[in-house]
mmCIF file as gemmi writes it, N, C-alpha and C atoms, coordinates in Angstrom:
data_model
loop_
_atom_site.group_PDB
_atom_site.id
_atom_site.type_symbol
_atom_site.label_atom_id
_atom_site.label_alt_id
_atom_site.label_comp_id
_atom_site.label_asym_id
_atom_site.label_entity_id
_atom_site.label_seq_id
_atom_site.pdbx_PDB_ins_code
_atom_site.Cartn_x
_atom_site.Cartn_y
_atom_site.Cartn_z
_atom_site.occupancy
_atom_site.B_iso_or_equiv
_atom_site.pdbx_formal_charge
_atom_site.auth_seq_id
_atom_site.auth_asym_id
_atom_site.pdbx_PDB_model_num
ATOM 1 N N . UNK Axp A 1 ? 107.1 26.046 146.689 1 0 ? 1 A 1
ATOM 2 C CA . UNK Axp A 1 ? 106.308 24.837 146.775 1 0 ? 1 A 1
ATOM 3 C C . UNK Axp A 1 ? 106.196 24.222 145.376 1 0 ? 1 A 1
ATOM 4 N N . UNK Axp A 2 ? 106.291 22.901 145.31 1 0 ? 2 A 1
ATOM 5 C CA . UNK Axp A 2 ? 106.208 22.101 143.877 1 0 ? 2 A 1
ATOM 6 C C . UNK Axp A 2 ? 104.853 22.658 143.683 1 0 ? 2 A 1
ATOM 7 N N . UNK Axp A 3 ? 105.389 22.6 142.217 1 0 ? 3 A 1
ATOM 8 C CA . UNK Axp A 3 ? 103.944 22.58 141.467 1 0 ? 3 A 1
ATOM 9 C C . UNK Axp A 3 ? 102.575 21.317 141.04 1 0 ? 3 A 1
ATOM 10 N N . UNK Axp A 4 ? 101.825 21.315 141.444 1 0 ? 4 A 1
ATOM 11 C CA . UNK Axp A 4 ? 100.858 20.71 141.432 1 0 ? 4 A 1
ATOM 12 C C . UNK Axp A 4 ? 100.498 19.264 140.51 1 0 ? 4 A 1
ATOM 13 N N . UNK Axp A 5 ? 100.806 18.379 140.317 1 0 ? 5 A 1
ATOM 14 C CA . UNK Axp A 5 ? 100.496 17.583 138.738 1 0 ? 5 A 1
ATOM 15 C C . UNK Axp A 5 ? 99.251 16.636 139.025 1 0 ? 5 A 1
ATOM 16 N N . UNK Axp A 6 ? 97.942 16.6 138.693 1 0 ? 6 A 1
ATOM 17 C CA . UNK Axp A 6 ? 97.419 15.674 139.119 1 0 ? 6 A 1
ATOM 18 C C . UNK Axp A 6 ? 96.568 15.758 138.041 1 0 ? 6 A 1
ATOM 19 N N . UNK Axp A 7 ? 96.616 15.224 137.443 1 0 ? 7 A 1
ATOM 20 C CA . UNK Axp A 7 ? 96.02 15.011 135.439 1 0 ? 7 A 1
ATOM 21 C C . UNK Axp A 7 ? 96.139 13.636 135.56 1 0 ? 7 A 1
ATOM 22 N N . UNK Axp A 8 ? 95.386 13.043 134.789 1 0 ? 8 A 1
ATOM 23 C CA . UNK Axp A 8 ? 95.069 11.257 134.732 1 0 ? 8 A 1
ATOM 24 C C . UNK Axp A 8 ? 95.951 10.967 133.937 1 0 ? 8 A 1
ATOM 25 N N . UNK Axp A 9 ? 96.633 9.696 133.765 1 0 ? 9 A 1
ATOM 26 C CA . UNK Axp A 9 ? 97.539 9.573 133.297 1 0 ? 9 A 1
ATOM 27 C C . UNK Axp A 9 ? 96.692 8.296 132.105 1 0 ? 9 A 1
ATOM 28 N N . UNK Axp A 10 ? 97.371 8.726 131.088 1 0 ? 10 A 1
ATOM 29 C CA . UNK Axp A 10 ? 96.845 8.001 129.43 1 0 ? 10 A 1
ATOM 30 C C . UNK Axp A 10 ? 97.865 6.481 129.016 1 0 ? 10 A 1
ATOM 31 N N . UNK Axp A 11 ? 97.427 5.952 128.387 1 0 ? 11 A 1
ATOM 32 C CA . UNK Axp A 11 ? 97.917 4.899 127.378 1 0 ? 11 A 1
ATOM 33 C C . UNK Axp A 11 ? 99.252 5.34 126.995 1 0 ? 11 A 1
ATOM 34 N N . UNK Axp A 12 ? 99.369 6.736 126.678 1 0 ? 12 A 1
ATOM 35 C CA . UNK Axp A 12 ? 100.746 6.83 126.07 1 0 ? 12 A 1
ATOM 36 C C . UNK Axp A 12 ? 101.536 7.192 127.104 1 0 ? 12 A 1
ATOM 37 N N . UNK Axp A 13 ? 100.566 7.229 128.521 1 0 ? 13 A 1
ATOM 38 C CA . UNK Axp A 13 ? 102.152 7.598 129.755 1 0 ? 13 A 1
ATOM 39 C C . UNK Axp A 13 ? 102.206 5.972 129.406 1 0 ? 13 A 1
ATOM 40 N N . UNK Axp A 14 ? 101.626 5.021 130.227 1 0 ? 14 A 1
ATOM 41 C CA . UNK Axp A 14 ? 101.902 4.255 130.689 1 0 ? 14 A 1
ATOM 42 C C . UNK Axp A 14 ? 102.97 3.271 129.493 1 0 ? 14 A 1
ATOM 43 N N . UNK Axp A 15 ? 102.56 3.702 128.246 1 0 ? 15 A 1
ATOM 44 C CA . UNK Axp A 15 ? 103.527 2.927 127.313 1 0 ? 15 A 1
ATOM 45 C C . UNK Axp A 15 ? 105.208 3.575 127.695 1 0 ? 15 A 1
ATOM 46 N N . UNK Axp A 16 ? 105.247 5.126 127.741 1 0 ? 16 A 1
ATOM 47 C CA . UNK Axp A 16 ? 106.326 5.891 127.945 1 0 ? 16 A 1
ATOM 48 C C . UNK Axp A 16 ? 107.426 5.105 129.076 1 0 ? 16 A 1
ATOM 49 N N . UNK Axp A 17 ? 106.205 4.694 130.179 1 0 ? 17 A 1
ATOM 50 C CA . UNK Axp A 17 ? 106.759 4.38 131.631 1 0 ? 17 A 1
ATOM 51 C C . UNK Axp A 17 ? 107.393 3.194 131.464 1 0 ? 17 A 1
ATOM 52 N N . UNK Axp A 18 ? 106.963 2.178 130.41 1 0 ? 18 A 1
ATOM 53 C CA . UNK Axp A 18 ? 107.176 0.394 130.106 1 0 ? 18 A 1
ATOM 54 C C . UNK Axp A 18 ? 108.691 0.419 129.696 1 0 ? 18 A 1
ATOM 55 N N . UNK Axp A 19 ? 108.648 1.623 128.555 1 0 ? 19 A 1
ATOM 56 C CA . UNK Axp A 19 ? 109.697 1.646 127.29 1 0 ? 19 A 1
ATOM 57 C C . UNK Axp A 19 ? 110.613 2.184 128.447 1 0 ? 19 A 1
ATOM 58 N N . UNK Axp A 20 ? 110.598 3.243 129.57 1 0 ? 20 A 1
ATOM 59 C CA . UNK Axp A 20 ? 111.956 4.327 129.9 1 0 ? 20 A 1
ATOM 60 C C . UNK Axp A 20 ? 112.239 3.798 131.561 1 0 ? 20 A 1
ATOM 61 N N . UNK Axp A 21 ? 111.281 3.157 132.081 1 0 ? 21 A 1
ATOM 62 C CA . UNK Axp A 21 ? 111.4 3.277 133.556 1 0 ? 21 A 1
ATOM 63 C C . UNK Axp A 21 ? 113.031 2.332 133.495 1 0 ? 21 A 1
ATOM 64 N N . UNK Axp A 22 ? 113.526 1.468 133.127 1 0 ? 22 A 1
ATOM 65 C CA . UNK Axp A 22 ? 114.46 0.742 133.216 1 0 ? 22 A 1
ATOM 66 C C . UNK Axp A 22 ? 115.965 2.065 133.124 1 0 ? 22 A 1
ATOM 67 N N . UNK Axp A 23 ? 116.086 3.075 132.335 1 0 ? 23 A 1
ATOM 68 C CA . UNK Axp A 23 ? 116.614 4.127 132.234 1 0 ? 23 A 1
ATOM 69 C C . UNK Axp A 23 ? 117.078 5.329 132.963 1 0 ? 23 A 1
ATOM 70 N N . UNK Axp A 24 ? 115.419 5.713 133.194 1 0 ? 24 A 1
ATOM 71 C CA . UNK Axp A 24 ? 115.428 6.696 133.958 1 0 ? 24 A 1
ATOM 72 C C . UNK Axp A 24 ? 114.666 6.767 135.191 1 0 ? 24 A 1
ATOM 73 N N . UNK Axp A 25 ? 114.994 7.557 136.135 1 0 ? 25 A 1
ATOM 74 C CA . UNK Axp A 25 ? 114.239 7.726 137.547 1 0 ? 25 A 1
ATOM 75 C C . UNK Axp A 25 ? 112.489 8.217 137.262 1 0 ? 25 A 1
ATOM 76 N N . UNK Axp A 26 ? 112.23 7.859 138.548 1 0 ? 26 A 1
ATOM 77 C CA . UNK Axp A 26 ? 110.393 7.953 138.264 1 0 ? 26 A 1
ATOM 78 C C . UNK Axp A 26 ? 110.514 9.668 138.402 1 0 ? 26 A 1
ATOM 79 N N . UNK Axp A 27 ? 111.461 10.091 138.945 1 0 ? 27 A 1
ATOM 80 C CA . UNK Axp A 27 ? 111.281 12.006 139.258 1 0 ? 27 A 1
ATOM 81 C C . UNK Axp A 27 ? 111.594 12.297 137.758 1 0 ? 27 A 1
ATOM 82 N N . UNK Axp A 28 ? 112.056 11.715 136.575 1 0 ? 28 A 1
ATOM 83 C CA . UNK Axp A 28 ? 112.306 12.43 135.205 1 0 ? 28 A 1
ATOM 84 C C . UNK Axp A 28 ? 111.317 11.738 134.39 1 0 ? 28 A 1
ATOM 85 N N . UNK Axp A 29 ? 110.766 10.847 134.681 1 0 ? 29 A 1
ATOM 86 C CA . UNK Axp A 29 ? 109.31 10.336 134.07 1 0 ? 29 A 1
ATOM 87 C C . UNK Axp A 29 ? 108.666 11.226 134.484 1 0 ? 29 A 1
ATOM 88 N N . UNK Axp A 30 ? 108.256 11.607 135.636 1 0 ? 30 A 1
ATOM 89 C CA . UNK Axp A 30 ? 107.279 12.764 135.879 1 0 ? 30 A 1
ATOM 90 C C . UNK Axp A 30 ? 107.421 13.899 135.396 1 0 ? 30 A 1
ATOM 91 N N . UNK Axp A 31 ? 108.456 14.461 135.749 1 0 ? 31 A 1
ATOM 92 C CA . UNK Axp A 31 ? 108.644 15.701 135.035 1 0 ? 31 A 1
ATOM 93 C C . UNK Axp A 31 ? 108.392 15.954 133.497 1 0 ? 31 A 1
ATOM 94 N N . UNK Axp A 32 ? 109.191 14.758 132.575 1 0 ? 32 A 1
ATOM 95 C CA . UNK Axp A 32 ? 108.797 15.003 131.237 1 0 ? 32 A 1
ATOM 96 C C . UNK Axp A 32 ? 106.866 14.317 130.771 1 0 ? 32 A 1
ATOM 97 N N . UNK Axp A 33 ? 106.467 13.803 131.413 1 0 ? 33 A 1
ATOM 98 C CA . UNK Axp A 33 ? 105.248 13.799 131.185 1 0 ? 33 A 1
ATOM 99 C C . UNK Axp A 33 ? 104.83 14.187 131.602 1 0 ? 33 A 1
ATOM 100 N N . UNK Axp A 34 ? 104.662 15.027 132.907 1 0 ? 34 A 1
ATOM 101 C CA . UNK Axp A 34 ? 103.825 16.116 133.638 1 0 ? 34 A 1
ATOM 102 C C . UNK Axp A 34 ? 102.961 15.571 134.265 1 0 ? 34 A 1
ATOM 103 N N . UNK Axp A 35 ? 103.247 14.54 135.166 1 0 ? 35 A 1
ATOM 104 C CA . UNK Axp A 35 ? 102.619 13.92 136.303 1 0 ? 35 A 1
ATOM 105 C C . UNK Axp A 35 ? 103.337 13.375 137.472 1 0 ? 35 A 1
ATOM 106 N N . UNK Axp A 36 ? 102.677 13.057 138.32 1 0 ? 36 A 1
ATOM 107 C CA . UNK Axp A 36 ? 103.361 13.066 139.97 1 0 ? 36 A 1
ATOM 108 C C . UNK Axp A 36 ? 104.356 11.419 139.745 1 0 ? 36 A 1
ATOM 109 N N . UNK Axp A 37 ? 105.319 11.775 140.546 1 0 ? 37 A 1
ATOM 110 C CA . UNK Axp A 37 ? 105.909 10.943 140.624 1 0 ? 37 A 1
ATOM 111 C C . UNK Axp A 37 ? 105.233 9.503 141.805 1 0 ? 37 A 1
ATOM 112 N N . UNK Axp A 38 ? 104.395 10.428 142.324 1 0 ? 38 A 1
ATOM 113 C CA . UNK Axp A 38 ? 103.432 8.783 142.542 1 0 ? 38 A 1
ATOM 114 C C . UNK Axp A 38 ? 102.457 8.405 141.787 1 0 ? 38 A 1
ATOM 115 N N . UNK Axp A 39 ? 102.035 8.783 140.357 1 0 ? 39 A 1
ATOM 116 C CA . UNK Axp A 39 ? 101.636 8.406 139.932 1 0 ? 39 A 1
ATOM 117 C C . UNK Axp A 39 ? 102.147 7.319 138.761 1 0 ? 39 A 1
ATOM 118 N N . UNK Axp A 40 ? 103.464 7.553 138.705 1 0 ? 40 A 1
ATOM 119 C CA . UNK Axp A 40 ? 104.446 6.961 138.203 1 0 ? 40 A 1
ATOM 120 C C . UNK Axp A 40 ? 104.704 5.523 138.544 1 0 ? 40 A 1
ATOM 121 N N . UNK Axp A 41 ? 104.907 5.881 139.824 1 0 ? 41 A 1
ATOM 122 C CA . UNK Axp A 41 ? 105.169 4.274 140.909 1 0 ? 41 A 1
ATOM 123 C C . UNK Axp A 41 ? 103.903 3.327 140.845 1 0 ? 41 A 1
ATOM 124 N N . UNK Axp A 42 ? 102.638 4.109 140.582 1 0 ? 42 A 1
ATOM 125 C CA . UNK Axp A 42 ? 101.321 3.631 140.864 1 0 ? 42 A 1
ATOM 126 C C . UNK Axp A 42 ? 101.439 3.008 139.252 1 0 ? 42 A 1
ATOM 127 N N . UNK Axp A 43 ? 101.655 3.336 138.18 1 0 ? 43 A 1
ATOM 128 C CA . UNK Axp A 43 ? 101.752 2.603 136.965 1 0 ? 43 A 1
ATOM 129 C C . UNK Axp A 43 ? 102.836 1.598 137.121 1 0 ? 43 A 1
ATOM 130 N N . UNK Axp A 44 ? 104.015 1.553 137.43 1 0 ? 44 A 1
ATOM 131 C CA . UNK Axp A 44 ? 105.33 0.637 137.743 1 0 ? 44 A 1
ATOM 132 C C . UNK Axp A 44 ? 104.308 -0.726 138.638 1 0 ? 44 A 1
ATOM 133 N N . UNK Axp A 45 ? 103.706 -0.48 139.22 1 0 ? 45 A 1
ATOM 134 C CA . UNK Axp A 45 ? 103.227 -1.375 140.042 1 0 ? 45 A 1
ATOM 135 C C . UNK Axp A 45 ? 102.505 -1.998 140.038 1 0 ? 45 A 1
ATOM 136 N N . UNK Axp A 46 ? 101.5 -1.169 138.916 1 0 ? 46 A 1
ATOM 137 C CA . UNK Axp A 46 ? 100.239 -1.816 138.207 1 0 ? 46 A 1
ATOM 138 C C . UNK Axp A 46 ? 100.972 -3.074 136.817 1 0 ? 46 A 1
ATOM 139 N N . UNK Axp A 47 ? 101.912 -2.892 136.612 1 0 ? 47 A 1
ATOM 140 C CA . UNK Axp A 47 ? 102.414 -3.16 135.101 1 0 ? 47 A 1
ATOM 141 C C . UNK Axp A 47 ? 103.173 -4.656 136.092 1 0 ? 47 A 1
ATOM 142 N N . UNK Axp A 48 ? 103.989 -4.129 137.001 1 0 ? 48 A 1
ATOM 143 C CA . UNK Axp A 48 ? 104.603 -5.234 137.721 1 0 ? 48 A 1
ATOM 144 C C . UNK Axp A 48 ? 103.794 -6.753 138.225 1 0 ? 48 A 1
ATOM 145 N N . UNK Axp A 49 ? 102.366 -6.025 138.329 1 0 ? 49 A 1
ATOM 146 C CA . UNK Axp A 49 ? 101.286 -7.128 138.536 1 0 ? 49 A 1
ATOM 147 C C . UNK Axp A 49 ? 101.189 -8.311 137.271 1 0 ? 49 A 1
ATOM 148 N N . UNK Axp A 50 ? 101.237 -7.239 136.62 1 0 ? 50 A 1
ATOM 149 C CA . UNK Axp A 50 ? 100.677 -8.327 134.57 1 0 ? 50 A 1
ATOM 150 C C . UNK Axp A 50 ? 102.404 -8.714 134.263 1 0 ? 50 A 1
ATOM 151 N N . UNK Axp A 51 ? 103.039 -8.195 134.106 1 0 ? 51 A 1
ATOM 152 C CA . UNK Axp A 51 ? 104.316 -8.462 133.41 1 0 ? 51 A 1
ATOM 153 C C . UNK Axp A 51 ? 105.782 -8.228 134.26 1 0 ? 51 A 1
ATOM 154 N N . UNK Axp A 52 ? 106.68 -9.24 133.8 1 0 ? 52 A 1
ATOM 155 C CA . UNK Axp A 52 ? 108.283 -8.761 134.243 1 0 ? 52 A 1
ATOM 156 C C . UNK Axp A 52 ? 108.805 -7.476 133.673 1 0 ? 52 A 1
ATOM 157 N N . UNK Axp A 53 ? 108.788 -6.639 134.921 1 0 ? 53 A 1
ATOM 158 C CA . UNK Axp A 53 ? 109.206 -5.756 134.082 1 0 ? 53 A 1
ATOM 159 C C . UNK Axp A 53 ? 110.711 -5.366 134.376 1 0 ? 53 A 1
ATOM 160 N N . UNK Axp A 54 ? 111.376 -4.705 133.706 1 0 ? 54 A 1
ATOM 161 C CA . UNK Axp A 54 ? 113.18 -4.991 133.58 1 0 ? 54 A 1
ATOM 162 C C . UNK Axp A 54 ? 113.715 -4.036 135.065 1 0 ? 54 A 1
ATOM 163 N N . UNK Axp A 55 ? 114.465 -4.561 135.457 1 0 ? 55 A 1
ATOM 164 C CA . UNK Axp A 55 ? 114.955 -3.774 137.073 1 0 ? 55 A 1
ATOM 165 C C . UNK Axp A 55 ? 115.66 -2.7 135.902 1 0 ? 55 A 1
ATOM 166 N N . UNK Axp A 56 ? 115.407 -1.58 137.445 1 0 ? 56 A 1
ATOM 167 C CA . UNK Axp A 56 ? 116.057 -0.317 137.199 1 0 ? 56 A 1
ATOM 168 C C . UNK Axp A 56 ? 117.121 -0.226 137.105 1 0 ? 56 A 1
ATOM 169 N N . UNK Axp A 57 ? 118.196 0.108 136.059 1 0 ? 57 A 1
ATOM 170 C CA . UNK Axp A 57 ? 119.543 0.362 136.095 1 0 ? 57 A 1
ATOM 171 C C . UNK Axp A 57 ? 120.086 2.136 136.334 1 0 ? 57 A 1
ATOM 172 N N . UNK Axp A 58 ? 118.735 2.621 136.331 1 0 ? 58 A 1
ATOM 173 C CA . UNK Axp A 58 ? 119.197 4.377 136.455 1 0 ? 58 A 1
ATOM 174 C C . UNK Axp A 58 ? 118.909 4.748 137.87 1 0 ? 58 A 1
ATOM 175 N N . UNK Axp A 59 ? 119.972 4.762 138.744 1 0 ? 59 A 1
ATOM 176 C CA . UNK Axp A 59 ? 119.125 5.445 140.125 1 0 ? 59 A 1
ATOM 177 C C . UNK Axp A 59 ? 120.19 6.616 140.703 1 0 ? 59 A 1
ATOM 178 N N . UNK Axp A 60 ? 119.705 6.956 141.589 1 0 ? 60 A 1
ATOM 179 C CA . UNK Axp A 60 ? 120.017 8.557 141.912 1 0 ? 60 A 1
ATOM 180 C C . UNK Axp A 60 ? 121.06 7.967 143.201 1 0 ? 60 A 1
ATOM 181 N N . UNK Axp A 61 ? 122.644 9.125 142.574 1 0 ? 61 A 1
ATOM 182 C CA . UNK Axp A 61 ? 123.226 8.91 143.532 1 0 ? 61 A 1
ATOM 183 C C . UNK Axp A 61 ? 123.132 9.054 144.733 1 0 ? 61 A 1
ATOM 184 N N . UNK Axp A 62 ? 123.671 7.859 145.573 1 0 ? 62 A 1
ATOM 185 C CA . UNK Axp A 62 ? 123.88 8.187 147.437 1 0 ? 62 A 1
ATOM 186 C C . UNK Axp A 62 ? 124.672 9.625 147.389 1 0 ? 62 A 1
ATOM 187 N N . UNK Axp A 63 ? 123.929 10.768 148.001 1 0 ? 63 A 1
ATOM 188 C CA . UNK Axp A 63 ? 124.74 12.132 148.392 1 0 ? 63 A 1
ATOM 189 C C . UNK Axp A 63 ? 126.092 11.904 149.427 1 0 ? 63 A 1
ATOM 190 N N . UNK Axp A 64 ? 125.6 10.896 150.594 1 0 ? 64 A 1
ATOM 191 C CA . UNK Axp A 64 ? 126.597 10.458 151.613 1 0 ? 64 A 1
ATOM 192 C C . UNK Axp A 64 ? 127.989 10.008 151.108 1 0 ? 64 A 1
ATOM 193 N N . UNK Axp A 65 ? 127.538 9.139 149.567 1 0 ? 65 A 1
ATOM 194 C CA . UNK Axp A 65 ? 129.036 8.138 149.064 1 0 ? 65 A 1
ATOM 195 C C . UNK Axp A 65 ? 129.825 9.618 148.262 1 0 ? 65 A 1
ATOM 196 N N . UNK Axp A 66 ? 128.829 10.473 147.548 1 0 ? 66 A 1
ATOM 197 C CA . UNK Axp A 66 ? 129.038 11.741 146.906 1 0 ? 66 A 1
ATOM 198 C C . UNK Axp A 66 ? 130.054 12.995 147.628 1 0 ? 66 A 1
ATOM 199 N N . UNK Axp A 67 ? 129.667 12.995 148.852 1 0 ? 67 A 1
ATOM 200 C CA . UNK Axp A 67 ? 130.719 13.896 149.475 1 0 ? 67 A 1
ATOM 201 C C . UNK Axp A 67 ? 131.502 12.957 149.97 1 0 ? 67 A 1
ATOM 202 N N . UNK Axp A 68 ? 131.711 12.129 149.975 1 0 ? 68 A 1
ATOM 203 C CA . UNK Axp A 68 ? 132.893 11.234 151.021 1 0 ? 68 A 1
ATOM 204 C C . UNK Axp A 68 ? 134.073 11.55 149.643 1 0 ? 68 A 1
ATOM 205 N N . UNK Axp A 69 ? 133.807 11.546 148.005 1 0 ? 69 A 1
ATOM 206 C CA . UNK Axp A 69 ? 134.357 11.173 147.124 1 0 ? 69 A 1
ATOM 207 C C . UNK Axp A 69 ? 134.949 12.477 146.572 1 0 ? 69 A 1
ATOM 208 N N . UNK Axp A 70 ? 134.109 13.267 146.815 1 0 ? 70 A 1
ATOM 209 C CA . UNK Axp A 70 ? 134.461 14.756 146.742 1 0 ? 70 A 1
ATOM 210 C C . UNK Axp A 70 ? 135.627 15.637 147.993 1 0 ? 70 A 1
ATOM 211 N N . UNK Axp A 71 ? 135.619 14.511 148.898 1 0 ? 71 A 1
ATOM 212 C CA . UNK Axp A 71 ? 136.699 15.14 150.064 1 0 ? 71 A 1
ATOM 213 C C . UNK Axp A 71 ? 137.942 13.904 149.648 1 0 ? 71 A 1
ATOM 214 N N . UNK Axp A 72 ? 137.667 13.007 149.222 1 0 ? 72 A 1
ATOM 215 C CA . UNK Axp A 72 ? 138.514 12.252 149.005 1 0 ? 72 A 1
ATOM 216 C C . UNK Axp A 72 ? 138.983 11.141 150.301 1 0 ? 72 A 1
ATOM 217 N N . UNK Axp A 73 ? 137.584 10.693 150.801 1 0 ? 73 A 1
ATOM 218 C CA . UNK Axp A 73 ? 138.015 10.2 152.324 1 0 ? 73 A 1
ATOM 219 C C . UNK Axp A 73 ? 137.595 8.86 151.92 1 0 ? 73 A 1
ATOM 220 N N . UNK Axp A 74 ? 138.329 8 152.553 1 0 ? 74 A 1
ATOM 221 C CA . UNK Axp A 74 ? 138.1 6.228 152.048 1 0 ? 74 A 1
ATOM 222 C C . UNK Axp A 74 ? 136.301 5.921 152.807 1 0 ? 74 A 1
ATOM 223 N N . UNK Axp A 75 ? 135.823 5.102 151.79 1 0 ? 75 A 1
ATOM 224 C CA . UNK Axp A 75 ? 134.83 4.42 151.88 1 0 ? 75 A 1
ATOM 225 C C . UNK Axp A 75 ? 134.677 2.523 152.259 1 0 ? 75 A 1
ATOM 226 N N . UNK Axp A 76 ? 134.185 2.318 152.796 1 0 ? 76 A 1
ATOM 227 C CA . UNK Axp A 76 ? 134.135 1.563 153.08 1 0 ? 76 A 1
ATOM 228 C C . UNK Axp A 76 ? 133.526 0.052 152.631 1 0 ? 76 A 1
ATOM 229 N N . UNK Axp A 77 ? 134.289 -0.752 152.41 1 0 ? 77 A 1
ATOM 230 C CA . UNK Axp A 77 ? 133.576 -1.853 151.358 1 0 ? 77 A 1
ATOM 231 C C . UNK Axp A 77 ? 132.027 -2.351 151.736 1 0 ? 77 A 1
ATOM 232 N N . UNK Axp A 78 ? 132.439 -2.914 153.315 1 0 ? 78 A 1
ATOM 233 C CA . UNK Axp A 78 ? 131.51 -4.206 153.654 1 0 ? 78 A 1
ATOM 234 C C . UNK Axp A 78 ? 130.881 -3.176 155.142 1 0 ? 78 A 1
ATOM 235 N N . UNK Axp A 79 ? 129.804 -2.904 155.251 1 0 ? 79 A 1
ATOM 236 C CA . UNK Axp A 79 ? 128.846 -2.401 156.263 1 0 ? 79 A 1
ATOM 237 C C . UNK Axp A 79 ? 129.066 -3.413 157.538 1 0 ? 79 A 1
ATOM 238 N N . UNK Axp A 80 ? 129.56 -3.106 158.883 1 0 ? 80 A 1
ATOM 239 C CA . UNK Axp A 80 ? 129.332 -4.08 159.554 1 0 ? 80 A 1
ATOM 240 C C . UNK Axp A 80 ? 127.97 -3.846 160.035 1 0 ? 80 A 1
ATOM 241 N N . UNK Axp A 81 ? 127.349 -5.291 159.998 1 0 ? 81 A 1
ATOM 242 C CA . UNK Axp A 81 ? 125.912 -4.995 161.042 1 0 ? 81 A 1
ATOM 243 C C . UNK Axp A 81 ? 126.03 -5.524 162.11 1 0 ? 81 A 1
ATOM 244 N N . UNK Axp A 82 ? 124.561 -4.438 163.057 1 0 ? 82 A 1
ATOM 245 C CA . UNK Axp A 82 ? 125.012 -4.612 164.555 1 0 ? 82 A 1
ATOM 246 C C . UNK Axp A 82 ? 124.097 -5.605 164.507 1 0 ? 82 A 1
ATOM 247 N N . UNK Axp A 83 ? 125.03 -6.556 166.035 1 0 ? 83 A 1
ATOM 248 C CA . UNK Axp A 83 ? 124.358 -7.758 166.347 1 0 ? 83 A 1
ATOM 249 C C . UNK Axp A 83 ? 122.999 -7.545 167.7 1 0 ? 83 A 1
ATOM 250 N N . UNK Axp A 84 ? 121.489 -7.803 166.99 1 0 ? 84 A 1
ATOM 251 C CA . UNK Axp A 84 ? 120.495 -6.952 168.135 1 0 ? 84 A 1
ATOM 252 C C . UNK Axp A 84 ? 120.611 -8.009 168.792 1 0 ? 84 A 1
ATOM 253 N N . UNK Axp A 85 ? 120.093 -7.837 169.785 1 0 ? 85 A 1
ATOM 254 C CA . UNK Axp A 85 ? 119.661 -8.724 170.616 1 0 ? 85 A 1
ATOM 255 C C . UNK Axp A 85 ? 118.241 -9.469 170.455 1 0 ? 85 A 1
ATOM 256 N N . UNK Axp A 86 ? 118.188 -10.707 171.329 1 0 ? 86 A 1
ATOM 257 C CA . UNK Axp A 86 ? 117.262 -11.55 170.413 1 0 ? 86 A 1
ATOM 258 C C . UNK Axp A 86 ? 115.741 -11.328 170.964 1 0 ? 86 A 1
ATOM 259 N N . UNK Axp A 87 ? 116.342 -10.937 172.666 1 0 ? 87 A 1
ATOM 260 C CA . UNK Axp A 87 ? 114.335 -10.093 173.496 1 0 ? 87 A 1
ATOM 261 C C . UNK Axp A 87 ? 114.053 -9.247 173.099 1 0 ? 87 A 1
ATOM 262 N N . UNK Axp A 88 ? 113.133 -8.933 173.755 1 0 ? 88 A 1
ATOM 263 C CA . UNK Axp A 88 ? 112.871 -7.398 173.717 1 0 ? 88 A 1
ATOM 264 C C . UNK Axp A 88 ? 112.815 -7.297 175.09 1 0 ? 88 A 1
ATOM 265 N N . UNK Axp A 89 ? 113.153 -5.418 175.441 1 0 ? 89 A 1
ATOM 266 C CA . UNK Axp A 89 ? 113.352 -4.867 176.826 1 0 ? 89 A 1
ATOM 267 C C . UNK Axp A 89 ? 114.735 -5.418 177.001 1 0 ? 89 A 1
ATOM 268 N N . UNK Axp A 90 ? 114.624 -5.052 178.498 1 0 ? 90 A 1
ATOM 269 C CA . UNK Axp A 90 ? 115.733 -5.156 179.296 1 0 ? 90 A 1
ATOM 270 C C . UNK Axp A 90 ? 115.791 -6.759 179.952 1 0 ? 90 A 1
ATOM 271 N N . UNK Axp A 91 ? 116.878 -6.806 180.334 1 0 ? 91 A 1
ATOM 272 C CA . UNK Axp A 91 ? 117.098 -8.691 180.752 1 0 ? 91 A 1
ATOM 273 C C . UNK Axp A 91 ? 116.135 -8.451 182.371 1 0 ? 91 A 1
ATOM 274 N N . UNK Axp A 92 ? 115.793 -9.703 182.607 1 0 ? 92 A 1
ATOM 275 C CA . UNK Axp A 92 ? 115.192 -9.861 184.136 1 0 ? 92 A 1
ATOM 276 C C . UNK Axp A 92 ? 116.453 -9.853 184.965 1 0 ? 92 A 1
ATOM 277 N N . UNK Axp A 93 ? 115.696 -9.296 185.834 1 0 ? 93 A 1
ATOM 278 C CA . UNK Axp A 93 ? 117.358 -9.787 187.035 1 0 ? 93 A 1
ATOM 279 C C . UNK Axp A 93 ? 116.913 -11.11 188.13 1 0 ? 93 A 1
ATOM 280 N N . UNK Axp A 94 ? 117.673 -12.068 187.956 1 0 ? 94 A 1
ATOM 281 C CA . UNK Axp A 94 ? 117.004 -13.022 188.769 1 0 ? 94 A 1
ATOM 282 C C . UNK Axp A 94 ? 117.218 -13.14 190.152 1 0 ? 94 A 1
């Protein structure tokens, strides 16, 4: 079971979080400051209110695209999406 982190988080996380979140994932913000990774998101969000803050360029690979690449099996460019239907339920029968 994870270990526990629930310590208040200070001035110098939240400066840490301003300067690195663009970098790194909120699970290695937590870990190196020693707080929950929702407490992480809960500062990202608070900060997102007052200021632009820079989109994430560090994110955690898709495992799915990861083994497709590791077997060496083609991937696929463009996702088709399915076309729903526009009711809901089943059609009336007239």
């Amino acid at each position: 079971m994870a270990r526990k982190r629930n310590r208040p988080y200070t001035k110098e996380d939240v400066e840490f979080v301003f300067e690195n979140y663009a970098n790194m994932t909120a699970a290695e913000i937590a870990e190196k400051l020693g707080i929950s990774k929702f407490q992480v998101s809960k500062i990202v969000s608070e900060l997102r209110k007052h200021i632009d803050l820079p989109k994430k360029t560090a994110k955690r690979p898709n495992p799915i695209i990861e083994f497709l690449k590791s077997r060496g099996l083609p991937i696929k460019k463009e996702v088709e999406k399915v076309k729903k239907s526009v009711g809901r339920g089943r059609k009336k029968k007239s």
